[in-house]
PDB file of N, CA, C and O in Angstrom:
ATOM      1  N   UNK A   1      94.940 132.217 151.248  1.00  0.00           N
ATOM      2  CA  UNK A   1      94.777 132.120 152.692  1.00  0.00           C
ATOM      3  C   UNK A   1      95.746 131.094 153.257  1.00  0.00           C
ATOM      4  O   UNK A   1      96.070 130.090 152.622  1.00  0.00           O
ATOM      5  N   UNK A   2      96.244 131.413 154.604  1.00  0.00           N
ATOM      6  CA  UNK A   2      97.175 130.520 155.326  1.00  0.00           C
ATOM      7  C   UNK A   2      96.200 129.163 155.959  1.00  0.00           C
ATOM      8  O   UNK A   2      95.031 129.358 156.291  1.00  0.00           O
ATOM      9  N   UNK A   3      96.704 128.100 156.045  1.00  0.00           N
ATOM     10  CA  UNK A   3      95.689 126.677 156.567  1.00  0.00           C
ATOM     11  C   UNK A   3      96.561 126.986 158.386  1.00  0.00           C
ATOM     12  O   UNK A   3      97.519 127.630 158.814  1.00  0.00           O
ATOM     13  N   UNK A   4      95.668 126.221 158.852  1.00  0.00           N
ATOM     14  CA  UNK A   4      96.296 126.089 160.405  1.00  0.00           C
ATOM     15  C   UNK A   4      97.334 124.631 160.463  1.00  0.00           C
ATOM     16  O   UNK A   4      97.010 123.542 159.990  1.00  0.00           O
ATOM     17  N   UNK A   5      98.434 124.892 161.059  1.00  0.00           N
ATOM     18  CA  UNK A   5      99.209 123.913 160.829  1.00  0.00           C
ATOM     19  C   UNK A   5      98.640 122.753 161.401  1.00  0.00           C
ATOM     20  O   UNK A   5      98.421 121.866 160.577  1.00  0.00           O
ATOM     21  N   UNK A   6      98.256 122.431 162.885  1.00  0.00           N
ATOM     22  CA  UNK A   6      97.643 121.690 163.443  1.00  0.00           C
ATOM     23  C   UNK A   6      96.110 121.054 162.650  1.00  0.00           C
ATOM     24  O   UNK A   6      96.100 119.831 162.510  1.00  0.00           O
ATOM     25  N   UNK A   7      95.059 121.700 162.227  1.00  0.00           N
ATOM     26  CA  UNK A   7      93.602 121.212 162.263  1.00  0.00           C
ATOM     27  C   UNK A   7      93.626 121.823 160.294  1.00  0.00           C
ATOM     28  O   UNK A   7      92.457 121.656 159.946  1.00  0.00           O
ATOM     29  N   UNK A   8      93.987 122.079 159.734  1.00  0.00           N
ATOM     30  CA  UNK A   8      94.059 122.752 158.658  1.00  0.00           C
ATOM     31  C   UNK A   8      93.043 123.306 158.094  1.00  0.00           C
ATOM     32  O   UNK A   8      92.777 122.998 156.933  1.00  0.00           O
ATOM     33  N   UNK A   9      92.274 124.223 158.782  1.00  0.00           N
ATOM     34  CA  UNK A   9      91.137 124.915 158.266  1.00  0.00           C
ATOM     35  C   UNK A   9      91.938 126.365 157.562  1.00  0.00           C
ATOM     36  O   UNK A   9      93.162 126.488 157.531  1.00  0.00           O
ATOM     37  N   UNK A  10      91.091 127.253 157.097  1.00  0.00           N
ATOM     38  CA  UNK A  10      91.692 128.591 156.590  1.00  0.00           C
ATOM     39  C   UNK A  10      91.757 129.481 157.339  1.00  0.00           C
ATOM     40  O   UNK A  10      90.607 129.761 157.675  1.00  0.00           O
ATOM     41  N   UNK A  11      92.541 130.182 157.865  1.00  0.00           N
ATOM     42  CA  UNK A  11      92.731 131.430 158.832  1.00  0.00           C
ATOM     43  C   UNK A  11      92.398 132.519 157.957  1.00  0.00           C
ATOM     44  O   UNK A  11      92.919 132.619 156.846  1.00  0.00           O
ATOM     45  N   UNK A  12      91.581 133.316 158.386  1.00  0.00           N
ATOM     46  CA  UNK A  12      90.892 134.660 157.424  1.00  0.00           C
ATOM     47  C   UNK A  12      92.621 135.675 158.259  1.00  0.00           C
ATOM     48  O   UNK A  12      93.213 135.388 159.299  1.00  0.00           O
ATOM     49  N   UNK A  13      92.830 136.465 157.565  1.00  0.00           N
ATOM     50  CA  UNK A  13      93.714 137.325 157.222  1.00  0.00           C
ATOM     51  C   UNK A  13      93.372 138.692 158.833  1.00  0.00           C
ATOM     52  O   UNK A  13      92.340 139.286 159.147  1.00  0.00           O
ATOM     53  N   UNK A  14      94.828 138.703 159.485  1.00  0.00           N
ATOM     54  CA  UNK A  14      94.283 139.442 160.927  1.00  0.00           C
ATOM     55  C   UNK A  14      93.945 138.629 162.021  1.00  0.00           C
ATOM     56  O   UNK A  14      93.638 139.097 163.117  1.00  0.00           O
ATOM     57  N   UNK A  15      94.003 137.117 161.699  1.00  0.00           N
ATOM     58  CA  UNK A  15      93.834 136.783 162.932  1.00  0.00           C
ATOM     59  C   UNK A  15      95.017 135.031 163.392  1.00  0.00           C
ATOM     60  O   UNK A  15      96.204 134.860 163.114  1.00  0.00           O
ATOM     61  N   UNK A  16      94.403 134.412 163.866  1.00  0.00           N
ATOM     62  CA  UNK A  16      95.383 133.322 164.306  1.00  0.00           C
ATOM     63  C   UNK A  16      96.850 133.577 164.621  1.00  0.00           C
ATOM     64  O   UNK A  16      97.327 134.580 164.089  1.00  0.00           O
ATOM     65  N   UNK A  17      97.571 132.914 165.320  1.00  0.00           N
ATOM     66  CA  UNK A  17      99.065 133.533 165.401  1.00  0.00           C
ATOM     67  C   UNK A  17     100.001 132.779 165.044  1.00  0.00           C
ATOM     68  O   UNK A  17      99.558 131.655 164.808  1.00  0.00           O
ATOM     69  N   UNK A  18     101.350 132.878 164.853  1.00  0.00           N
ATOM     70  CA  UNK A  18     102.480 132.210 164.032  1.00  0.00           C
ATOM     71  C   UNK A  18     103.603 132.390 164.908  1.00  0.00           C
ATOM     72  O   UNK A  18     104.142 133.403 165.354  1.00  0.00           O
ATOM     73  N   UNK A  19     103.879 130.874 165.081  1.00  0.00           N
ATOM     74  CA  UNK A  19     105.198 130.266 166.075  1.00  0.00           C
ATOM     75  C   UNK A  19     106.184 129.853 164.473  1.00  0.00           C
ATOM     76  O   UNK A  19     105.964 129.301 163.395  1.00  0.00           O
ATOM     77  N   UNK A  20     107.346 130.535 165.190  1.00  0.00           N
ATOM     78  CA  UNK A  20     108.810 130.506 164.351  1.00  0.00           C
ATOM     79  C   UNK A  20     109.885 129.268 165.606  1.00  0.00           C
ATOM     80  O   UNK A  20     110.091 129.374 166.815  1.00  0.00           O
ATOM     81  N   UNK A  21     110.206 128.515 164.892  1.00  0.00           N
ATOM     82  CA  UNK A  21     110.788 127.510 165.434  1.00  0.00           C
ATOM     83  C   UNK A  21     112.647 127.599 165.423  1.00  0.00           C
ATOM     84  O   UNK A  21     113.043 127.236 164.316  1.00  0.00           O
ATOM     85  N   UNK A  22     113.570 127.902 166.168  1.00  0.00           N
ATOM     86  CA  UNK A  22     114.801 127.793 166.129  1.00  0.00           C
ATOM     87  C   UNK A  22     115.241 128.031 164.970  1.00  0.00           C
ATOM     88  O   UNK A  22     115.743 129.053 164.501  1.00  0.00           O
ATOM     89  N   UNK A  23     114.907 126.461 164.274  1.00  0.00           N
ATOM     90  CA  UNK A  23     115.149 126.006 162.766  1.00  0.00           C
ATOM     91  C   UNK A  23     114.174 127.202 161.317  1.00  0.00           C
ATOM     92  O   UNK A  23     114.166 127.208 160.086  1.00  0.00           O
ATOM     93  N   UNK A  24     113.769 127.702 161.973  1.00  0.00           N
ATOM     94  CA  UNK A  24     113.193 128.338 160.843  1.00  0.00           C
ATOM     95  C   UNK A  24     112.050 128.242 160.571  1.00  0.00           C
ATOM     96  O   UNK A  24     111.476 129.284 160.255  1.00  0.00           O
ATOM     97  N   UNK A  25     111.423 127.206 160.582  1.00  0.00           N
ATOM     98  CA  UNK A  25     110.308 126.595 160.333  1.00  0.00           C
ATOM     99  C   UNK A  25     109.476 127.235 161.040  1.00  0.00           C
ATOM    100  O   UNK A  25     109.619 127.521 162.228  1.00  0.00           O
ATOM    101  N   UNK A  26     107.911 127.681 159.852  1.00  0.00           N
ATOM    102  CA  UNK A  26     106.893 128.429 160.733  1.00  0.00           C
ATOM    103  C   UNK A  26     105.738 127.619 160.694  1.00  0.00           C
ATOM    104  O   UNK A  26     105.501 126.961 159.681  1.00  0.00           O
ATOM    105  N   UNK A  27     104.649 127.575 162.125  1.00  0.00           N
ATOM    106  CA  UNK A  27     103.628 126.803 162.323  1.00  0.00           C
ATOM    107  C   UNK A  27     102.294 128.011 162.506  1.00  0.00           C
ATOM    108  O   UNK A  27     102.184 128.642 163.557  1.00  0.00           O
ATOM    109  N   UNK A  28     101.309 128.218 161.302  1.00  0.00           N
ATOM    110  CA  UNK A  28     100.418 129.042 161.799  1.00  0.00           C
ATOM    111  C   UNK A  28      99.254 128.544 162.756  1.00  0.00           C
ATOM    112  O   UNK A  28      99.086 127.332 162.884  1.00  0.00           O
ATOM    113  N   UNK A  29      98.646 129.224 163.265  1.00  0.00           N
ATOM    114  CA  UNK A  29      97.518 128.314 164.320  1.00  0.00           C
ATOM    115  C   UNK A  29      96.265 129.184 164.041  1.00  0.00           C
ATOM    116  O   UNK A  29      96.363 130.404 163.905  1.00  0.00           O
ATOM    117  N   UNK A  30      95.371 128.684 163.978  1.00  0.00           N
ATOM    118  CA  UNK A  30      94.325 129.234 164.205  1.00  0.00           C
ATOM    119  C   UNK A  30      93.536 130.008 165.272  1.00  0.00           C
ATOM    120  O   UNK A  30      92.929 131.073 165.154  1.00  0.00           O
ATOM    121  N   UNK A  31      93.743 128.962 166.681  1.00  0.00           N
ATOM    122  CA  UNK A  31      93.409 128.846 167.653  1.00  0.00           C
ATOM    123  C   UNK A  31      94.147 128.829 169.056  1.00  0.00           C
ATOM    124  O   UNK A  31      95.057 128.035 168.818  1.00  0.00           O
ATOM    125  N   UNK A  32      94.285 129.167 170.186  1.00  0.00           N
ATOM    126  CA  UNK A  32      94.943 128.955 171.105  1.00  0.00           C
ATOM    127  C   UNK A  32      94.963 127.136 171.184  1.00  0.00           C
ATOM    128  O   UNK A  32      95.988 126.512 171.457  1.00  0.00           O
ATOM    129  N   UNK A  33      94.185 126.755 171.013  1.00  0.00           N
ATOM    130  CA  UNK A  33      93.685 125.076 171.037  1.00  0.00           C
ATOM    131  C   UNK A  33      94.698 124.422 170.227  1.00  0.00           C
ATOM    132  O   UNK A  33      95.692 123.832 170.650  1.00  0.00           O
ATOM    133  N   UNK A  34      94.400 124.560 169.208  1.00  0.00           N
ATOM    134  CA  UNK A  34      95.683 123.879 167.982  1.00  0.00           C
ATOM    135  C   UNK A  34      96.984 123.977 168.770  1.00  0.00           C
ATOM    136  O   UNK A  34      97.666 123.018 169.134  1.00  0.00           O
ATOM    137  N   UNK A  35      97.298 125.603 169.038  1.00  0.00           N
ATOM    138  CA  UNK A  35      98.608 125.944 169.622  1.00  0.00           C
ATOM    139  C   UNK A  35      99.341 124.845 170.532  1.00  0.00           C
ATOM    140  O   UNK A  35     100.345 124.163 170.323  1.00  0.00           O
ATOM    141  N   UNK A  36      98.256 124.950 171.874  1.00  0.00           N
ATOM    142  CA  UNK A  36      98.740 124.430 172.929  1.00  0.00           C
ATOM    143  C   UNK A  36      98.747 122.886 172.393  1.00  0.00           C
ATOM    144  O   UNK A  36      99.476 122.125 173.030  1.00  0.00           O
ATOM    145  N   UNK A  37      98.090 122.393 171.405  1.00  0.00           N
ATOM    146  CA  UNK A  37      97.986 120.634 171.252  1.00  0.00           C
ATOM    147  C   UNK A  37      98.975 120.288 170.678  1.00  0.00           C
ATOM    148  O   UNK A  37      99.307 119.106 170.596  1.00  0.00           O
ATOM    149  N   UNK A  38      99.733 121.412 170.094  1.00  0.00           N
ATOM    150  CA  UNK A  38     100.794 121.096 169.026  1.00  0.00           C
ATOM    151  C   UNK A  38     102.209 121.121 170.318  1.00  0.00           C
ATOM    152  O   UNK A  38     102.835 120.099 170.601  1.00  0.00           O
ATOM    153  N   UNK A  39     102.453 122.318 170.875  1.00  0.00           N
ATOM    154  CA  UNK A  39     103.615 122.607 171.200  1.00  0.00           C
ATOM    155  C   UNK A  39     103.734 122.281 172.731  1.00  0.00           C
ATOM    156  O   UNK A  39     104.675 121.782 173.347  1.00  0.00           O
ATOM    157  N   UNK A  40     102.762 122.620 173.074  1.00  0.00           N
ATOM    158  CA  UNK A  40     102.699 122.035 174.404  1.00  0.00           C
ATOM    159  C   UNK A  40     102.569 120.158 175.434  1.00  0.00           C
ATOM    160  O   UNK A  40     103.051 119.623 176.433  1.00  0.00           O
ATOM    161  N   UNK A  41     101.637 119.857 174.363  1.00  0.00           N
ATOM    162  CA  UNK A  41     101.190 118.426 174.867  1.00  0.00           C
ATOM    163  C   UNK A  41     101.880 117.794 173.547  1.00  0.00           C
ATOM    164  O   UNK A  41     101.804 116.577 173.716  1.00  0.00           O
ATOM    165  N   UNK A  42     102.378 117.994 172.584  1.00  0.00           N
ATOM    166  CA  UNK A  42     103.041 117.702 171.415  1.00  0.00           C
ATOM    167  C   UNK A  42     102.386 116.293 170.825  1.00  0.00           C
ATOM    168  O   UNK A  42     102.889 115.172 170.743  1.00  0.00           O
ATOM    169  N   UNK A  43     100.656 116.932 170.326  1.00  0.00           N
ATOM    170  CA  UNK A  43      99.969 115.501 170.158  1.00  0.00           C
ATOM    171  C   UNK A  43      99.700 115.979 168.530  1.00  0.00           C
ATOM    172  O   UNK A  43      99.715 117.096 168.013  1.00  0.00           O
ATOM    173  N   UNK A  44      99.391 114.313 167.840  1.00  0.00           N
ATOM    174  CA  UNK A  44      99.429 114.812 166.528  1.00  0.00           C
ATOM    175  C   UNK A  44      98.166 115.111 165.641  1.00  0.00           C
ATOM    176  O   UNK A  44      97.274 115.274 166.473  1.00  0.00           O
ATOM    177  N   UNK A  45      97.629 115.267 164.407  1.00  0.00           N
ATOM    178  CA  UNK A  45      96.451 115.457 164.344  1.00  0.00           C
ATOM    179  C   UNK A  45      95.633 114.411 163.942  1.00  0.00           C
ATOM    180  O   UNK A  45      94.412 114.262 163.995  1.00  0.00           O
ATOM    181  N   UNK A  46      96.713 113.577 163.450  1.00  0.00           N
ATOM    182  CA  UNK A  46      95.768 112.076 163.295  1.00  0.00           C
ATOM    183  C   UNK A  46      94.995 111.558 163.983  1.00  0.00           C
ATOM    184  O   UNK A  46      94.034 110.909 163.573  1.00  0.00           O
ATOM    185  N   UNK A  47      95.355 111.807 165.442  1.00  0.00           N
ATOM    186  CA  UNK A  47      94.935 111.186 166.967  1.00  0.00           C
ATOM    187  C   UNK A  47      93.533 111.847 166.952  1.00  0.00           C
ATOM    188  O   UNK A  47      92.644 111.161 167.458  1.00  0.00           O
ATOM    189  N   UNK A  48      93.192 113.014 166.479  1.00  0.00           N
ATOM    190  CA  UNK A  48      92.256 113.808 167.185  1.00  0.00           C
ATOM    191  C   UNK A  48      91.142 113.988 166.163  1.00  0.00           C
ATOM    192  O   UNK A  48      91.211 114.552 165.071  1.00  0.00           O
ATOM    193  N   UNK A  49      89.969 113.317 166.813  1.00  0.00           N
ATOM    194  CA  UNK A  49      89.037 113.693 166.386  1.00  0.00           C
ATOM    195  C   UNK A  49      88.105 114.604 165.378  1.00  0.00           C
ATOM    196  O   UNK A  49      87.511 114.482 164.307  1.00  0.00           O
ATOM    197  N   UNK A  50      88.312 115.433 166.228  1.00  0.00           N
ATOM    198  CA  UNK A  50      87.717 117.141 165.885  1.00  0.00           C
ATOM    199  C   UNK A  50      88.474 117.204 164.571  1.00  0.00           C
ATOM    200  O   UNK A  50      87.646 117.492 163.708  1.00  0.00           O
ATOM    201  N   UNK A  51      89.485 117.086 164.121  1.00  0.00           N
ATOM    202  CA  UNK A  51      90.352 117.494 162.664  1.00  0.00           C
ATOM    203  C   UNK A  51      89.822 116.821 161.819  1.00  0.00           C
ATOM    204  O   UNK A  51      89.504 115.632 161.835  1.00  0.00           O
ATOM    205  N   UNK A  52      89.700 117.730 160.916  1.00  0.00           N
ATOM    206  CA  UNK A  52      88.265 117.430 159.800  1.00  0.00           C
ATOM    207  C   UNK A  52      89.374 116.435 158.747  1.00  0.00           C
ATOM    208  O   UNK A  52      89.161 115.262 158.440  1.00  0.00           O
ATOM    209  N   UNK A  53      90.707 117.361 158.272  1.00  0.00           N
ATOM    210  CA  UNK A  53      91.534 116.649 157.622  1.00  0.00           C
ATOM    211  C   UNK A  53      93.075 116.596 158.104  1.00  0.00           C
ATOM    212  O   UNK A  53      93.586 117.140 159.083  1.00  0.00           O
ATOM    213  N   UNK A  54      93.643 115.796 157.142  1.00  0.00           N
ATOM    214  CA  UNK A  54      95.131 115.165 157.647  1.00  0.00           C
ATOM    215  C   UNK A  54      96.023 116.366 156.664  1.00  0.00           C
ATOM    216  O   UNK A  54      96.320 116.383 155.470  1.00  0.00           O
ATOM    217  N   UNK A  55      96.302 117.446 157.941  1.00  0.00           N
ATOM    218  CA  UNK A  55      97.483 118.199 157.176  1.00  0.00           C
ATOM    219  C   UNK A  55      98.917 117.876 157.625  1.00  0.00           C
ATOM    220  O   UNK A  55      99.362 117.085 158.456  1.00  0.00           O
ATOM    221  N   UNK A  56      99.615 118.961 156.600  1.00  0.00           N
ATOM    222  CA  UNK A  56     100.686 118.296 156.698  1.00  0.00           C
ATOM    223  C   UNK A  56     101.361 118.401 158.530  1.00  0.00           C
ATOM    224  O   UNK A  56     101.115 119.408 159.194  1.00  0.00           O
ATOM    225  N   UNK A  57     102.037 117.443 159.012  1.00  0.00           N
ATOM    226  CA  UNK A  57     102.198 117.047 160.336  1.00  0.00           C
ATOM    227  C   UNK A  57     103.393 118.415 160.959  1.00  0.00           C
ATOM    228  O   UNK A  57     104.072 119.131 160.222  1.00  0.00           O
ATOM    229  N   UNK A  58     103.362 118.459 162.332  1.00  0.00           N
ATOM    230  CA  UNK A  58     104.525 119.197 162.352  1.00  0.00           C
ATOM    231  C   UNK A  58     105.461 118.730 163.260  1.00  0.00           C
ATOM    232  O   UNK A  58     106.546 119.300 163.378  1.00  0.00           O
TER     233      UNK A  58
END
């Protein structure tokens, strides 16, 4: 199973969506939530609460 780049839980297979970055680099998300916290407000997951664990950063 893929982890969510942002909150790193497991994405079951069919769902969450995947941002491709210029560079290549892919960020899966779980959630519209993760999405927008990552790319939009560009906050990290250390900061946030709710994230159960410390994945890898993006």
């Amino acid at each position: 199973m893929v982890k969510c780049t942002f909150c790193g839980i497991d994405i079951r297979p069919g769902t969450g969506e995947i941002f491709v970055y210029k560079t290549g680099k892919i960020a899966n998300f779980c959630s519209k939530k993760c999405e927008k916290h990552v790319l939009k407000l560009k906050r990290k997951p250390q900061n946030m609460k709710w994230v159960k664990s410390s994945p890898a950063s993006v």
